[in-house]
C-alpha positions as CSV (number, residue, x, y, z in Angstrom):
1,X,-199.9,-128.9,-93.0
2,X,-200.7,-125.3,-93.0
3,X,-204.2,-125.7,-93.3
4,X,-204.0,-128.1,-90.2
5,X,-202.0,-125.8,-88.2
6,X,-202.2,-122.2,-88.8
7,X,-206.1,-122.0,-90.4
8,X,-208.1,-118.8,-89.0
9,X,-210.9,-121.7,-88.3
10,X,-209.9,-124.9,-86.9
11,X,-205.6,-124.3,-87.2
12,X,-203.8,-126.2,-84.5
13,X,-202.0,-123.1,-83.1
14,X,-204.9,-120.5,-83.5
15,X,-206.4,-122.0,-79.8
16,X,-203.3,-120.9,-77.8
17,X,-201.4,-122.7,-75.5
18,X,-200.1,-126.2,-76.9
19,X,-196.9,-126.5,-74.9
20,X,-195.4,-127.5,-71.9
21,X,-196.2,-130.5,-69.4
22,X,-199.8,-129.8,-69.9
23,X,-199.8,-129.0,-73.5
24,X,-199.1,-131.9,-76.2
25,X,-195.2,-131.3,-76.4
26,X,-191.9,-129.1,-74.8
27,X,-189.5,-126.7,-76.4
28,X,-186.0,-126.1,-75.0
29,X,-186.7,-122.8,-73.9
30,X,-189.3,-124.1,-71.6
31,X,-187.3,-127.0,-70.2
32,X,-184.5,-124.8,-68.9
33,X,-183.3,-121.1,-68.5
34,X,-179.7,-122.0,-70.2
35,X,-181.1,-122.4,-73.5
36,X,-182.4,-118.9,-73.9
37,X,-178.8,-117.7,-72.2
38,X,-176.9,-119.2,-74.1
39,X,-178.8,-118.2,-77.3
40,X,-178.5,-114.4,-76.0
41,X,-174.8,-114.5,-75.7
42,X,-174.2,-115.8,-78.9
43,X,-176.2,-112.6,-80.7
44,X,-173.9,-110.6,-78.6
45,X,-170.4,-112.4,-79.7
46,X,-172.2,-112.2,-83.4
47,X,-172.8,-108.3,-82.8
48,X,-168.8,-107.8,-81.1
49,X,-167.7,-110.4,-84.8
50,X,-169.4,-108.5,-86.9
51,X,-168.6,-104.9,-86.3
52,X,-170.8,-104.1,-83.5
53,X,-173.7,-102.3,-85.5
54,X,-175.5,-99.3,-84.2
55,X,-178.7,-100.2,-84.8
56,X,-180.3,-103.8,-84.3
57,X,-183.3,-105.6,-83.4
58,X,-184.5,-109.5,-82.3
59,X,-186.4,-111.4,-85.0
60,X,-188.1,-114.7,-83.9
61,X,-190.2,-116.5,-86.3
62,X,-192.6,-119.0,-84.2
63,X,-192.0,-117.2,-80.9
64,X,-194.2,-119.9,-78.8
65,X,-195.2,-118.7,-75.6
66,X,-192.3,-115.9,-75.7
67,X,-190.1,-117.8,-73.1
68,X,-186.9,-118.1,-75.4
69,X,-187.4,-113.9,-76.5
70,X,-187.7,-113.4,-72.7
71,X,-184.7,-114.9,-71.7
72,X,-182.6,-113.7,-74.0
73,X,-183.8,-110.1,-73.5
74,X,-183.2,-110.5,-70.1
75,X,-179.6,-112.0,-71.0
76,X,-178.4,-109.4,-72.9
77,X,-179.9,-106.2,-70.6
78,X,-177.0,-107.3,-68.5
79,X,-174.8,-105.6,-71.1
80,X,-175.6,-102.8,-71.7
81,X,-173.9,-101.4,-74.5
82,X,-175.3,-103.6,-76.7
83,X,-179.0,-103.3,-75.3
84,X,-179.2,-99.6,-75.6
85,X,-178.5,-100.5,-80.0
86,X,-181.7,-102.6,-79.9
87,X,-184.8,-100.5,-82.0
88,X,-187.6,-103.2,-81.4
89,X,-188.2,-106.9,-81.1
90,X,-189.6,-108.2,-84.2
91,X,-191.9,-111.3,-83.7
92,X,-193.4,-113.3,-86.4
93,X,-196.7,-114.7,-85.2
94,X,-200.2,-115.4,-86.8
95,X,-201.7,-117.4,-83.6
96,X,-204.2,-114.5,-81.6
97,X,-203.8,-116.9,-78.8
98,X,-200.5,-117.2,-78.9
99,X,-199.5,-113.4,-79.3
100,X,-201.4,-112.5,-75.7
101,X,-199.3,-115.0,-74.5
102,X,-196.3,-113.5,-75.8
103,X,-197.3,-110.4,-75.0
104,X,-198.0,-111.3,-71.2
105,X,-194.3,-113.0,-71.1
106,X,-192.4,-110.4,-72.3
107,X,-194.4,-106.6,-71.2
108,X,-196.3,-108.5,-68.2
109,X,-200.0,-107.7,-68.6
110,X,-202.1,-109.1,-71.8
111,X,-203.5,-105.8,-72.4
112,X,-206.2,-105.0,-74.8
113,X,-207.6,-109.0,-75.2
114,X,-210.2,-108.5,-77.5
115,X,-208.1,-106.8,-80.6
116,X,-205.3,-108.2,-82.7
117,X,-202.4,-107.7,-80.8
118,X,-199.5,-105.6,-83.0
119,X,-197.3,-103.6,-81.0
120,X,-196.5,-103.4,-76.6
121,X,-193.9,-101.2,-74.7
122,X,-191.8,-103.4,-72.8
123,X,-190.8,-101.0,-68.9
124,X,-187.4,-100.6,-69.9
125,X,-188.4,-98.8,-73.1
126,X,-188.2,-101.6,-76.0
127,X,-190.9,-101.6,-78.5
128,X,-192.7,-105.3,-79.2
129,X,-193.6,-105.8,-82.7
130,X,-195.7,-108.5,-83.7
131,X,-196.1,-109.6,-87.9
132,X,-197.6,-112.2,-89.9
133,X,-194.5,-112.6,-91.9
134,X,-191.5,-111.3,-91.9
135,X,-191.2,-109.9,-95.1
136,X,-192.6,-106.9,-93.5
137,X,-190.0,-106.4,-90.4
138,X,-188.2,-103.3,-90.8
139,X,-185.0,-103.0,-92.8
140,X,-183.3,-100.0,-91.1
141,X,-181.4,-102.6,-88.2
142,X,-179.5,-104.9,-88.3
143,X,-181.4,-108.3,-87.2
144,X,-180.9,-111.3,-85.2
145,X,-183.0,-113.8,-86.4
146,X,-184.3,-116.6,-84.8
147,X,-185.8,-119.6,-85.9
148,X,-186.1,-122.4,-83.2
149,X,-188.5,-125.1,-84.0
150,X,-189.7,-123.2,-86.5
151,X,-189.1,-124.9,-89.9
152,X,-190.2,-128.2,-88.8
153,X,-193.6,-127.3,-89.0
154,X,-193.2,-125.7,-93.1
155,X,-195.5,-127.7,-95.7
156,X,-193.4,-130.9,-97.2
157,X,-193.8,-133.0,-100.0
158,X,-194.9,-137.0,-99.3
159,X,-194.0,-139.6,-101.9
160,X,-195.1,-143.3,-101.9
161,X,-193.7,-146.0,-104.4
162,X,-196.3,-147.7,-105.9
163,X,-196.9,-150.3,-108.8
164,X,-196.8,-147.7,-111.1
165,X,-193.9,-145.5,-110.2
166,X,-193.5,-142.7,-107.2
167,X,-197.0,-140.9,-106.5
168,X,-197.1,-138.0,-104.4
169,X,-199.3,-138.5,-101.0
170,X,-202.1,-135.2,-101.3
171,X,-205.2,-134.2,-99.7
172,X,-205.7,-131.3,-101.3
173,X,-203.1,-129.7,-104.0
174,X,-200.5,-127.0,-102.8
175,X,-197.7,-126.4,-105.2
176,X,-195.9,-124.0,-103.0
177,X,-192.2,-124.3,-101.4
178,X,-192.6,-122.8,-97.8
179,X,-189.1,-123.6,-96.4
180,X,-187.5,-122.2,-99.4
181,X,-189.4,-119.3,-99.1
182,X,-189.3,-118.6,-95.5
183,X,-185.0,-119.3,-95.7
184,X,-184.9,-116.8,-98.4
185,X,-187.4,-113.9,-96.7
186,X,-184.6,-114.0,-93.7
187,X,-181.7,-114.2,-96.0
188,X,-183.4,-111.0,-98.0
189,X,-183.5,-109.3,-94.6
190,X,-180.2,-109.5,-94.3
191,X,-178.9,-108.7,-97.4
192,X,-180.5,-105.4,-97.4
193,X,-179.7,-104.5,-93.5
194,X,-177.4,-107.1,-92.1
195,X,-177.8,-109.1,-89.8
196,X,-177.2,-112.7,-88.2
197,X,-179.4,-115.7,-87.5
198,X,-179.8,-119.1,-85.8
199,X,-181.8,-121.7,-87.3
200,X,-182.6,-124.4,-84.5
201,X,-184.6,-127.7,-85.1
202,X,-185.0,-131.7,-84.7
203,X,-182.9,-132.8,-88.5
204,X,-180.3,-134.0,-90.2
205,X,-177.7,-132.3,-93.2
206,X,-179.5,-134.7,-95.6
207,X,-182.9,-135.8,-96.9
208,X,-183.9,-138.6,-95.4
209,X,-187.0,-140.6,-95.8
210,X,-190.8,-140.1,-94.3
211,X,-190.7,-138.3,-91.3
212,X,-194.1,-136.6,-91.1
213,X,-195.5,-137.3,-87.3
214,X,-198.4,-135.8,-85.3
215,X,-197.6,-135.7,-81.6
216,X,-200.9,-135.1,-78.9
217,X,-200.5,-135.3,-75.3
218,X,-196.6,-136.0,-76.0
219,X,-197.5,-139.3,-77.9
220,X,-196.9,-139.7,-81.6
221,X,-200.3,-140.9,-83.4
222,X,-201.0,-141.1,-87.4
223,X,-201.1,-137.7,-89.0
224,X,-204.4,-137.8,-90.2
225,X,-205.8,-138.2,-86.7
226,X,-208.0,-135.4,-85.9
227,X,-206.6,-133.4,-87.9
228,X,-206.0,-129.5,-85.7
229,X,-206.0,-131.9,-82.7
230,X,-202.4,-132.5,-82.6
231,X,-198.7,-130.6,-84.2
232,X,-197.8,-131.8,-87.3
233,X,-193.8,-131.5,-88.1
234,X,-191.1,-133.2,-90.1
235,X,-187.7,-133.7,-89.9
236,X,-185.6,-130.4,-91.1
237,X,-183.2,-130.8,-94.1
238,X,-180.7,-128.6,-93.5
239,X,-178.7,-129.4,-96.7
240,X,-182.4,-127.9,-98.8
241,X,-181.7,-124.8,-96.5
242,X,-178.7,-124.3,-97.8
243,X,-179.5,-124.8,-101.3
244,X,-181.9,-122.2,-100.7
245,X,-179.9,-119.9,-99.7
246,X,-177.1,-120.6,-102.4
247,X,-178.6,-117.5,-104.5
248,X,-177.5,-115.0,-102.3
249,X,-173.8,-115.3,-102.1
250,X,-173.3,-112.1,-99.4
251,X,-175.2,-114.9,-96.8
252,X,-172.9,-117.6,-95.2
253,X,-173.6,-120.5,-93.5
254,X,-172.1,-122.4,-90.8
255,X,-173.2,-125.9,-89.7
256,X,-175.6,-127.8,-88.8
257,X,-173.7,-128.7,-85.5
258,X,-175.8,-131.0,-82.6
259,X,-177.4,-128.9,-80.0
260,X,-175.2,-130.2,-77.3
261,X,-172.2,-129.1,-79.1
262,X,-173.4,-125.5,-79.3
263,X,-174.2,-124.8,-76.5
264,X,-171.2,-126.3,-74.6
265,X,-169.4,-123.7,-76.6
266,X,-171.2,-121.2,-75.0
267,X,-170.4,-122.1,-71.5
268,X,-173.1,-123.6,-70.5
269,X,-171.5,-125.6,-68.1
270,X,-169.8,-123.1,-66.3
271,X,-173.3,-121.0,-66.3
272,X,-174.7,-123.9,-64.4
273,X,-172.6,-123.8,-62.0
274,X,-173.0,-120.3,-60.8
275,X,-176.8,-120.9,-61.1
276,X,-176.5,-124.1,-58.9
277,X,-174.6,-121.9,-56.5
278,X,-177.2,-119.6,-56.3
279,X,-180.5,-121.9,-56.0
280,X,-182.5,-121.8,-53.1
281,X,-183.5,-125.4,-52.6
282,X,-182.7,-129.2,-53.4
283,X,-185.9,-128.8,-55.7
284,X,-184.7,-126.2,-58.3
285,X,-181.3,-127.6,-57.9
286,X,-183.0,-130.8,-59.4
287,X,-185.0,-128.9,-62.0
288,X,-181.5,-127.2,-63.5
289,X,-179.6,-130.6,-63.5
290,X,-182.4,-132.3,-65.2
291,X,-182.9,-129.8,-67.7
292,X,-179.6,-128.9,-68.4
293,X,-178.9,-133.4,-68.9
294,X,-181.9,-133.1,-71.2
295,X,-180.6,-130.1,-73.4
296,X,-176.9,-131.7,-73.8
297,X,-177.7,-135.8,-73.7
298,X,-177.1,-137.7,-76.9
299,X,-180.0,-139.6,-76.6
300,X,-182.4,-136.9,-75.2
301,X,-182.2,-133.4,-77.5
302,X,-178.3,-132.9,-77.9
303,X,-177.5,-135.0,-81.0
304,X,-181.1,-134.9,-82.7
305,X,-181.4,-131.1,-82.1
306,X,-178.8,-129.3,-84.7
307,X,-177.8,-125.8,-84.8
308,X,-177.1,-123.7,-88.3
309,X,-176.0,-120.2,-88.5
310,X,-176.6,-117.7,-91.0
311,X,-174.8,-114.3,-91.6
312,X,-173.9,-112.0,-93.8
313,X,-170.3,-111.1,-93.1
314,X,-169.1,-107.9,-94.5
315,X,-165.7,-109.3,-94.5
316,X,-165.0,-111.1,-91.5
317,X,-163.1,-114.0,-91.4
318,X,-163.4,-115.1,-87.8
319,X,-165.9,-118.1,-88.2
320,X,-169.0,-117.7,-85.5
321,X,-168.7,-119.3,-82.0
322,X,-169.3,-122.7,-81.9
323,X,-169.1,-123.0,-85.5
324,X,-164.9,-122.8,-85.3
């Protein structure tokens, strides 16, 4: 799956732009505004539970076009007291193609095209960081992390029965455990600056059987179909995640809760409102209902879609909003 989707060659996400209408598949953060907002505010009751550091910074693993960063940044700038703590946004990105993209959506020009993009000055004076992991993200702030549809796409392990017993399904050998290390980079992070995180994705708090799918043009086809054609992802278990994270007992976790559950706890209905209030034609009034419907409806992304969050605490015993 790496191999398929992140090689310097012929890797899925290396060519740029995959998402959207046009693209082979759509995130949240592209399908409505509220997503992103909601997000935001939940960092900031996370900051106000947890002390209210001096220091922080945004961490998003698998940052996509930048959409989700964007509109949380813009989200939180409306208050300001906790936007002046913020030292950098941190994002974890090994797609060239993607990066300009990011880079355009969140300082507004693509700047130097031709180089490997590492750092940009947003206008209102935050600092853009781009890594290929995020073991090397500053420890001196205290993080919020983000991982949205991010650990769907980690390396798995596909077993078939057969006459002889279980076999393991392999192209080519790769004894490595990517979601159990990625889960314990951000819990490391944490431990040694604080910090709080959100772990978004399509799953279920149990394994379940073969979920391994390639999706193209917003169609699911066989996996080994072109391979770098198409994304390649898998169910998340979010049970494993918190196994993984089991050796570091200053990191608690809350959840998985559905999607739709979160982010009712957020508000989101009553930030809909004011939005619809405020929209300029019958058009984008649509665009918000629709979106918002597809965010929160069982059978569309508000049961699949589960939400687990990640902190370490320093003592607090007020459980995290929409986690209670």
């Amino acid at each position: 799956m790496r191999d398929v989707l992140v090689s310097p060659l012929s890797g899925y996400y290396m060519e740029g732009d995959v998402f959207g209408t046009q693209g082979d598949f759509v995130t949240s953060p592209e399908i409505s505004q509220l997503f992103g907002e909601m997000t935001g505010i939940w960092y900031l009751t996370e900051w106000m539970r947890l002390g209210k550091p001096k220091k922080t910074q945004l961490v998003e693993l698998g940052p996509g076009r930048g959409t989700l960063m964007s509109d949380m940044l813009r989200t939180l700038k409306q208050f300001p007291y906790f936007y002046e703590t913020i030292t950098g946004v941190h994002l974890i990105e090994a797609s060239p193609g993607l990066r300009k993209m990011q880079r355009t959506a969140l300082v507004g020009d693509a700047g130097d095209t031709d180089g490997v993009i590492e750092k940009a000055g947003r206008s209102d004076g935050v600092n853009v960081y781009w890594h290929d992991g995020i073991e090397v993200v500053p420890e001196e702030a205290w993080s919020c992390v983000m991982a949205h549809e991010f650990f769907d796409a980690m390396a798995i392990h596909s077993f078939e029965k057969t006459e002889e017993g279980w076999r393991e399904l392999l192209v080519d050998f790769d004894d490595t455990e990517e979601t159990w290390y990625a889960s314990q980079s951000i819990a490391e992070l944490m431990v040694k600056s604080g910090g709080t995180g959100l772990i978004i994705d399509y799953g279920q708090d149990y394994a379940q059987g073969d979920t391994l799918r390639a999706i193209r043009k917003h169609q699911i086809i066989h996996p080994m179909t072109e391979p770098g054609s198409a994304d390649l992802s898998a169910d998340v278990d979010f049970a494993a995640l918190k196994v993984a994270l089991e050796k570091y007992p200053d990191i608690k976790t809350h959840g998985p809760v559905t999607q739709s559950k979160f982010l009712q706890s957020l508000g989101i209905q009553a930030r809909l409102e004011m939005l619809l209030k405020n929209a300029k034609s019958t058009e984008s009034r649509s665009g918000l209902i629709k979106g918002f419907q597809r965010l929160l409806d069982p059978s569309m992304m508000g049961r699949i879609y589960k939400v687990m969050a990640l902190s370490k605490e320093g003592g607090s015993k007020e459980l995290p909003v929409g986690f209670q």
